[in-house]
N, C-alpha and C positions, 0 to 999 in steps of 0.2 A: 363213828363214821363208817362210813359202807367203802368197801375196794372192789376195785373188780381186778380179776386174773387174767390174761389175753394170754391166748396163746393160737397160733391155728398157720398152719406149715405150709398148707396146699393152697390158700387165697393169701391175694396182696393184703385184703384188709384186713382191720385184727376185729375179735368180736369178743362179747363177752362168756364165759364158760361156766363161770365162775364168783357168786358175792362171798365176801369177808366180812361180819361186821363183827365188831372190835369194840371193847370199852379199856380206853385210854387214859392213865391217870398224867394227868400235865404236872404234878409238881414233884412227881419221884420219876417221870420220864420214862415210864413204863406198859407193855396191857398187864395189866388184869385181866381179860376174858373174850374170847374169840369163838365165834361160830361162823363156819363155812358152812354157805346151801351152794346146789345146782343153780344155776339161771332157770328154771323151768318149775323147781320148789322155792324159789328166793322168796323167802317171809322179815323183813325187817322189823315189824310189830312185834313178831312173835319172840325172835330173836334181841328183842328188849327185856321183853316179858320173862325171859328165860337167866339173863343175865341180871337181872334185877335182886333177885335172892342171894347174889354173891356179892354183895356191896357193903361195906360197911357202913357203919352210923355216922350219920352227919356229911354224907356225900354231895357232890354237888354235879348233876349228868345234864351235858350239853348235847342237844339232837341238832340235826339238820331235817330238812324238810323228806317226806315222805314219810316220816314215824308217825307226824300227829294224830292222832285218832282217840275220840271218848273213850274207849276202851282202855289207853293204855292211859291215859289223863286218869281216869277213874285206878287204875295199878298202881300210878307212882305217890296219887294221895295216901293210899292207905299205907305207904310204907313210911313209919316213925323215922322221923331224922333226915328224910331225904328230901332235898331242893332240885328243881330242874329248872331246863328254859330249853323251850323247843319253839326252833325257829318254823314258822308256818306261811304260808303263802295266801295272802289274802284272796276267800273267796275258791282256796282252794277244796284241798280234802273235806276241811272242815270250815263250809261256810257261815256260818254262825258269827265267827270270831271277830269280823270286820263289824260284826254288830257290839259287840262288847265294848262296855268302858272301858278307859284305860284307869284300873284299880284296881279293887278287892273285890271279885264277884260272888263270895260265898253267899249263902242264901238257905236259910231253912227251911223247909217247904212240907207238908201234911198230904198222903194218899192213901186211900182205900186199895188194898191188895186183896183179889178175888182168883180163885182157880177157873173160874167162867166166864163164859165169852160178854 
């Protein structure tokens, strides 16, 4: 999950300064692994992507919305043992997904790869 830090002395209202994103183990009650950005570099993809090597086998990583992205779909497959569910917004980030079955979409598929336009 993502946090934010408030803090701001001179205005009434509080804004954010600050993300936290955290990987939280729910059955020992603990983090595991925390990276703070600026509001201004805040990367929560990246900040997946980063904590993801530190995870043991056989994990099971709960996202909230803003993570999804092929790219990081395409990271958490290739890591043996690891299960996810990332919650998505239909039609959001990633509009595709409202098109999907609800199943098994793996799918083997054959391309021609070229250096040329």
């Amino acid at each position: 999950p993502t946090s934010k830090y408030v803090c701001d002395f001179s205005k009434n209202k509080p804004y954010c300064q600050m993300y936290v994103n955290t990987l939280y183990d729910l059955l020992n009650k603990s983090y595991q692994d925390c990276i703070s950005q600026p509001k201004t570099a805040m990367d929560e993809r990246g900040s997946v992507l980063a904590m993801l090597d530190h995870l043991p086998d056989d994990s099971i990583v709960m996202m909230d919305r803003g993570y999804p992205s092929f790219n990081l779909i395409e990271n958490l497959n290739r890591h043996q043992g690891l299960h996810y569910l990332i919650r998505a917004k239909l039609g959001g980030s990633i509009k595709e997904i409202q098109n999907l079955p609800d199943g098994e979409c793996d799918q083997a598929i054959a391309c021609r790869v070229t250096t040329s336009n």
